[in-house]
N, C-alpha and C positions, 0 to 999 in steps of 0.2 A: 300652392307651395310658396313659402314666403325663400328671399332671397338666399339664405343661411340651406336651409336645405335644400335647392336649385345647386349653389356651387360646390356642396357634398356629392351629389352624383358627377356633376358636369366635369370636376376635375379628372378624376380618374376617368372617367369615358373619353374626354377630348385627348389625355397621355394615351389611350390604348388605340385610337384612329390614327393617331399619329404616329405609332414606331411602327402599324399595319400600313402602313400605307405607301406606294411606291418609291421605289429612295425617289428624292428632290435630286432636283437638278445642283452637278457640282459635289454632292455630298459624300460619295462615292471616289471622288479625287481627291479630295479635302483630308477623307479618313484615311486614305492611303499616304497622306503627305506625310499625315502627324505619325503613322504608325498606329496603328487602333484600330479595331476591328469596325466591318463597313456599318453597322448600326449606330455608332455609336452617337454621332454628331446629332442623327433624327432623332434616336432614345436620349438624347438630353435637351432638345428642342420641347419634346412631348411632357419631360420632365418638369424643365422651366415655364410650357402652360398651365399643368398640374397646379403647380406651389402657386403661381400665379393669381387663376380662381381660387385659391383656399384661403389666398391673401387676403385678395380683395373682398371678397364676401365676409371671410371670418367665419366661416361654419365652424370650423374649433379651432382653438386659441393659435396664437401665430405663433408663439414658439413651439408649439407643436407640431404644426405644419412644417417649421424648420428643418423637422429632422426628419424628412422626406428625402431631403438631401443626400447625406451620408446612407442610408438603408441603402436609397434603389442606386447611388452612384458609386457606393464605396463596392455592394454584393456585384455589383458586373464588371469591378474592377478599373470602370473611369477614372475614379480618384482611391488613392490608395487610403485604409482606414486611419492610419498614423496622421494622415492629412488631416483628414476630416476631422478626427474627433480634436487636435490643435486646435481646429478653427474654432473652439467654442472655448478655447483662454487666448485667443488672439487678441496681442497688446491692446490693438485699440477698446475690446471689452472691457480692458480695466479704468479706462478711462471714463465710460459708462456708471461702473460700478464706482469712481469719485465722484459723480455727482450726485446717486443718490443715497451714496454714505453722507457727504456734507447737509445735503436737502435732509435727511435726518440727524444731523448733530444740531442743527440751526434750530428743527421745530423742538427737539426735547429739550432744550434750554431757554427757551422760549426769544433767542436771538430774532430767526424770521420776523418776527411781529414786529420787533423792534424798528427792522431794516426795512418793513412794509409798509411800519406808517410811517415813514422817513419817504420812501420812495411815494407814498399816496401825496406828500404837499409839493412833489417837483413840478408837476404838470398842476397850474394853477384854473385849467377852465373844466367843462363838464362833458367833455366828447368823447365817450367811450374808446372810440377806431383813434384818436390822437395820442390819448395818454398810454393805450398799448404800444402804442410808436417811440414812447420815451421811454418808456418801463422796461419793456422788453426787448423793440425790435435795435433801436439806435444802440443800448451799450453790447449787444453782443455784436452785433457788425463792426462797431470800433475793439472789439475784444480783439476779431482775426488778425488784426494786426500780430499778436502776439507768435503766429503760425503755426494756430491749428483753430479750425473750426470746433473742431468736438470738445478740445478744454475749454475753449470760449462757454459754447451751450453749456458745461458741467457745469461752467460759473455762475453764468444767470440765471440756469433751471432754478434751483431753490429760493433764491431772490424772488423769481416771478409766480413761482408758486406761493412763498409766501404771503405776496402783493393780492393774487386772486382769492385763497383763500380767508383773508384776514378785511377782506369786501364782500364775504358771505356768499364767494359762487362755488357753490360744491361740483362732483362733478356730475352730468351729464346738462350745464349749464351750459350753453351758446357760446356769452362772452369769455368764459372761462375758457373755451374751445379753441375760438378764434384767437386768444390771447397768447396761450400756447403753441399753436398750430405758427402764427406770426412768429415767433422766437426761433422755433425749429426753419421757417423759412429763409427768415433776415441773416441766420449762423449761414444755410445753404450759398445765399445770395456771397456773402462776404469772402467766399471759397476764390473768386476772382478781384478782390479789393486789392491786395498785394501778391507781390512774388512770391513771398514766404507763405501766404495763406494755406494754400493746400498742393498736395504732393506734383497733378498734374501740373502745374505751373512750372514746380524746378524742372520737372521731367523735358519738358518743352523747353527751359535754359539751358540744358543739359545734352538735348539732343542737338539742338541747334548747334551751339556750340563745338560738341565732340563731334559729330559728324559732319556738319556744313559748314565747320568755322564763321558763325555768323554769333554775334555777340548779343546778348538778352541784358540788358540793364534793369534796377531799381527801378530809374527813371522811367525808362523805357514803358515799362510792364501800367507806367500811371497813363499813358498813351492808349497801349492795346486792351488793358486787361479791367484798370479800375473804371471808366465807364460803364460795362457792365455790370459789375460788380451795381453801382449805385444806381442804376435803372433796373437791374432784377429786388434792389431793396424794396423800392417804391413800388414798383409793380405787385412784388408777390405778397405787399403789405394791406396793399386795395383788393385785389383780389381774395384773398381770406376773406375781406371783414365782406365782403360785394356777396359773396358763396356760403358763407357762416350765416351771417345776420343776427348780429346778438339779440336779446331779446328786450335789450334796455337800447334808448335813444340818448339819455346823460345818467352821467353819473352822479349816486347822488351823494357827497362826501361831505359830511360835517366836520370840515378841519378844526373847526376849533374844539371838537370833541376828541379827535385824535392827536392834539396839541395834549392835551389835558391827560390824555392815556399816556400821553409821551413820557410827559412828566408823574404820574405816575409806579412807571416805571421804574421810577430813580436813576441811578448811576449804572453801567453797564458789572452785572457780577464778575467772579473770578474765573465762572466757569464760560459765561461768554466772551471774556476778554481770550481765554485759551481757545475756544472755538473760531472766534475771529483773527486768530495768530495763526492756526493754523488753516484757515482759511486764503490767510495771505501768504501762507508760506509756500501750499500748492498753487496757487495762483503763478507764485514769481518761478521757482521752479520749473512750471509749465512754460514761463513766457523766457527764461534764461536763453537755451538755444536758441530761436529767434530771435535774441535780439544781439546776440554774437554772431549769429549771421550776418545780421546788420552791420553790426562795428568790423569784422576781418572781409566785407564786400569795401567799406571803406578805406580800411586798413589792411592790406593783404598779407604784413608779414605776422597778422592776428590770427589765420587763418588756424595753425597748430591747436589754438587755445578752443577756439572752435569744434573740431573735431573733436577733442578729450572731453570737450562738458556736452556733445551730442552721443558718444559713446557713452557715456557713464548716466546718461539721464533723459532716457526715452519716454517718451510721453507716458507710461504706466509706472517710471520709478518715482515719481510722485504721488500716486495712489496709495503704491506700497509703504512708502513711510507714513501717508496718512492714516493709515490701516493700524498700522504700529504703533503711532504714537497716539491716536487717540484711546487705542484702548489697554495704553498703559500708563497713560493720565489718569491721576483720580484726585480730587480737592475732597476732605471730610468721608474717605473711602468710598467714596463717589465715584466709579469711573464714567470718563467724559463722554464713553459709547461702550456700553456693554457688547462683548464678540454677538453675542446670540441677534440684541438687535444690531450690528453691522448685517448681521449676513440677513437679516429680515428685511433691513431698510433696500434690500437689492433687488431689484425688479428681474427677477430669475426668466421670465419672458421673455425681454426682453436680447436677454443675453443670449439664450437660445435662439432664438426670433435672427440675431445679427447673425451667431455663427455659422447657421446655416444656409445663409447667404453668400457669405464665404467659402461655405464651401462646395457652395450651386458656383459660383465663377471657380472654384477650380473645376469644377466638371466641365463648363463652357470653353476655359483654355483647351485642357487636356483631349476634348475629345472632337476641336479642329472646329465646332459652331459658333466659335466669335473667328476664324479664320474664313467658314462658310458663308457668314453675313456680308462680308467686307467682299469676297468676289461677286459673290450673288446682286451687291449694288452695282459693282463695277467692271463686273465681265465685260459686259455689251457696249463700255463706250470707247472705242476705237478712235474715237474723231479728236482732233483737239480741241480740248476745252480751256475756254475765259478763264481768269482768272476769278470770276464771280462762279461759276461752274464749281470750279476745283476747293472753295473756300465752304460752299453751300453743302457738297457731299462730302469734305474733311469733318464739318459742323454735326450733319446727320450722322454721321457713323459714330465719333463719340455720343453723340447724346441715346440712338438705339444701342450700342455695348454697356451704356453704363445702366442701365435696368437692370440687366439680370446679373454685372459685374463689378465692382467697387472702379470707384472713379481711377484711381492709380492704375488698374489692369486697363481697365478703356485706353487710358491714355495711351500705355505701353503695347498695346496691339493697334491703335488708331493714329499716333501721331509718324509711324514708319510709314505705312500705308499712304497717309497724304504728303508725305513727302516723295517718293514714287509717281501719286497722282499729278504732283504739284510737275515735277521734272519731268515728266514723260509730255508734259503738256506747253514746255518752254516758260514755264512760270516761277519765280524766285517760291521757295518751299515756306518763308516767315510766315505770307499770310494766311497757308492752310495747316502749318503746323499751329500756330495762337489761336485757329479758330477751334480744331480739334479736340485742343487743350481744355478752353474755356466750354467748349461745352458739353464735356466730359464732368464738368460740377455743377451742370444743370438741372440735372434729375433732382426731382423731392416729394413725386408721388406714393409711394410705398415709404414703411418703415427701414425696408432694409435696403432704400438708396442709398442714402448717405447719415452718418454717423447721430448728426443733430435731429434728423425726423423720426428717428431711433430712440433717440433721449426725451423728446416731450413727447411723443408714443407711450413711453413707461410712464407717464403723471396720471396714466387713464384718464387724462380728460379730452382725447382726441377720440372720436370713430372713424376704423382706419377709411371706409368711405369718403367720410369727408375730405380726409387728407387725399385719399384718390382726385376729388375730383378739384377741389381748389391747387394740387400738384400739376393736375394735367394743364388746368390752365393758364398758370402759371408759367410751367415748363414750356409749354408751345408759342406762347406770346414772346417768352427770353430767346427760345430759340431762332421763329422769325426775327424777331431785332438784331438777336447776333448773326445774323447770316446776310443781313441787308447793312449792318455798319462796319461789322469787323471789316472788309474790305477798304474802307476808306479807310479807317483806322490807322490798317497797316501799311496802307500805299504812303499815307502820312508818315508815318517811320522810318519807310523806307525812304523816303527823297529828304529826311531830317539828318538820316545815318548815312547819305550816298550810294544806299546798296541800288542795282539794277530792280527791276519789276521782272524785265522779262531776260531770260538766259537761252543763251543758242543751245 
């Protein structure tokens, strides 16, 4: 039996041993905390191995497997069906669905090619794993600045898809693979570059703050937060290409033939000059609230202005005008995206694939098994623990809740927790709250970690295997490192800031 029909039986077999099987220890008290009947936290344990094998293997399609979710959690009433089936136009899918609307405005205007042999002369040697590193992995990492990884990946996706296709690697090509796979990693990595980057970060400004009056800076977060951020780039950049292995050792680029395409080409037309406008229009849109962040952190009586341009322009109300206005453009009755292909150009998979991911983490809240995890590590320790103790198990519990949970839930059930851990142990709460935080955006094995391994996922040039296993090692390597430096890190902050280490 090859691997595909091995995880066809194994999933449901391993769900049905599992809700037979004696409640687990705690599960029983857990279900009684949340309110929920006493199965319920096991029957979504069983559930999340389920989807799990049908992921990883891929015996049918992964948005298909998604909707595992909603059937067996919505019918026992874990998660209510109005939930469930939201989860599958949850904002952040729309964000999804602009990048593979743009990745097709770019190719049917013939833009892409354009911006691919542009991007083929940046990197001037022949080293395949280097010029992925320029192409793809470096401008999306400096994207997160703008404070969101997933517009970032929207951005670059079609750029790098261009770049690999317009060098002849179709898919089920290596280098195409790795090149991909590197993009959706480098957006991962970037989740800890800055404050604004991704949600767990404010959430850890936010909690510190409102409840321990301890202050989170810009600054600060370049201390605890962006050192990881630039050693999971590098790392999870070698690792792909070490795990992948393209099938080519240089690239073989005839620039001066792609000079000559260039030109070619002539002058950019009317219709990719409008593609490329609104190209930048979602771009800036995407990057407005963050960088009004930026300016009313500086300027605090900015802060008003703030609020009104992140109320009125959520990461998906850039989609929607892009949605709009492209396909009520037309030069010579030409529209710039006919509706039919917009909704073609949408990796409909994908979208399924994410929402039912969302809506396996509301089953994991609701029904007390991300409450279950967090005692089941920490029932038994009684003793006091080090501060290397309390940072190391703050790290672990984010990084095991955010598998089967979006990184913003992990954090929201993970960074209370190790603050608890951190005070019940005479330990200042900073350095297990920023460890929890950071590695809560760790995960990047599966498609439906996090948003960017979601997005080159949809280019089919990934096997989701492969991302299994260049993910794992990735993740495990990030996570050792963050658990043996974040401590210095923060001990550093703390004697910068004058806060105590240890509290009576």
């Amino acid at each position: 039996m090859n691997r595909r029909r091995i995880g066809l039986i194994l999933g449901p077999i391993v769900f049905l041993i599992t809700i037979f099987l004696p409640r687990l220890p705690y599960m029983s008290m857990v279900a009684e905390k949340v309110g929920i009947f006493d199965l319920a936290p096991q029957y979504t344990l069983g559930l999340l191995l389920w989807i799990a094998i049908w992921w990883v293997t891929e015996c049918i399609p992964l948005g298909a497997t998604g909707l595992l979710a909603p059937l067996f959690l919505s019918s026992i009433g874990i998660v209510e069906w109005k939930s469930s089936l939201q989860a599958f136009t949850h904002p952040i899918i729309w964000i999804f669905m602009g990048g593979f609307i743009l990745a097709k405005m770019f190719n049917k205007w013939g833009l892409d090619k354009r911006i691919a042999y542009r991007m083929e002369l940046i990197y001037k040697g022949d080293n395949p794993m280097i010029a992925s590193f320029f192409i793809a992995c470096l401008p999306v990492f400096i994207l997160t600045t703008t404070g969101s990884i997933t517009a970032s990946t929207s951005i670059v996706y079609p750029l790098v898809l261009a770049y690999i296709t317009s060098l002849g690697f179709r898919r089920g090509s290596k280098y195409g693979e790795a090149t991909m796979l590197a993009l959706g990693q480098a957006a991962t990595a970037g989740a800890t570059f800055l404050l604004i980057s991704t949600p767990p970060n404010l959430f850890a400004k936010y909690y510190l703050e409102n409840n321990l009056s301890i202050s989170l800076t810009f600054i600060d977060w370049f201390i605890v937060g962006t050192p990881q951020a630039i050693l999971g780039l590098i790392i999870s950049w070698i690792i792909v290409f070490k795990i992948i292995r393209p099938e080519i050792k240089e690239l073989k680029i005839d620039r001066e033939k792609i000079k000559r395409k260039i030109l070619e080409m002539g002058p950019l037309t009317i219709q990719e000059k409008i593609v490329l406008i609104l190209f930048i229009q979602t771009l800036a849109l995407w990057m407005l609230p963050g960088i009004m962040l930026l300016i009313s952190n500086t300027y605090p009586n900015l802060d008003w202005l703030y609020q009104i341009i992140k109320n009125i322009l959520p990461e998906a109300a850039p989609v929607i005008i892009l949605m709009l206005l492209s396909t009520i453009l037309s030069i010579d009755d030409k529209k710039i995206i006919e509706w039919n292909e917009l909704l073609q150009s949408i990796n409909w998979n994908v979208v399924f694939l994410f929402g039912g991911g969302i809506t396996l983490g509301y089953g994991l809240s609701n029904s007390g098994f991300a409450e279950w995890l967090v005692i089941l590590i920490t029932k038994e320790l009684n003793k006091r623990l080090d501060i290397w103790s309390v940072t190391a198990i703050s790290a672990l519990l984010g990084f095991l809740i955010t598998y089967p949970a979006s990184n913003t839930a992990s954090s929201m059930i993970t960074v209370p927790i190790a603050t608890s851990l951190a005070i019940s142990s005479g330990i200042n709460p900073l350095p297990a709250v920023i460890s929890a935080a950071l590695a809560c955006s760790i995960s990047s094995a599966l498609p439906s970690t996090t948003p960017p391994m979601a997005i080159v996922y949809g280019s089919k040039y990934i096997k989701t295997w492969s991302m299994f296993k260049a993910g794992m090692a990735s993740d495990i390597i990030r996570l050792i490192l963050l658990i043996i430096i974040e401590p210095y890190l923060s001990i550093m902050l703390c004697n910068i800031k004058g806060i105590p280490i240890f509290i009576s």
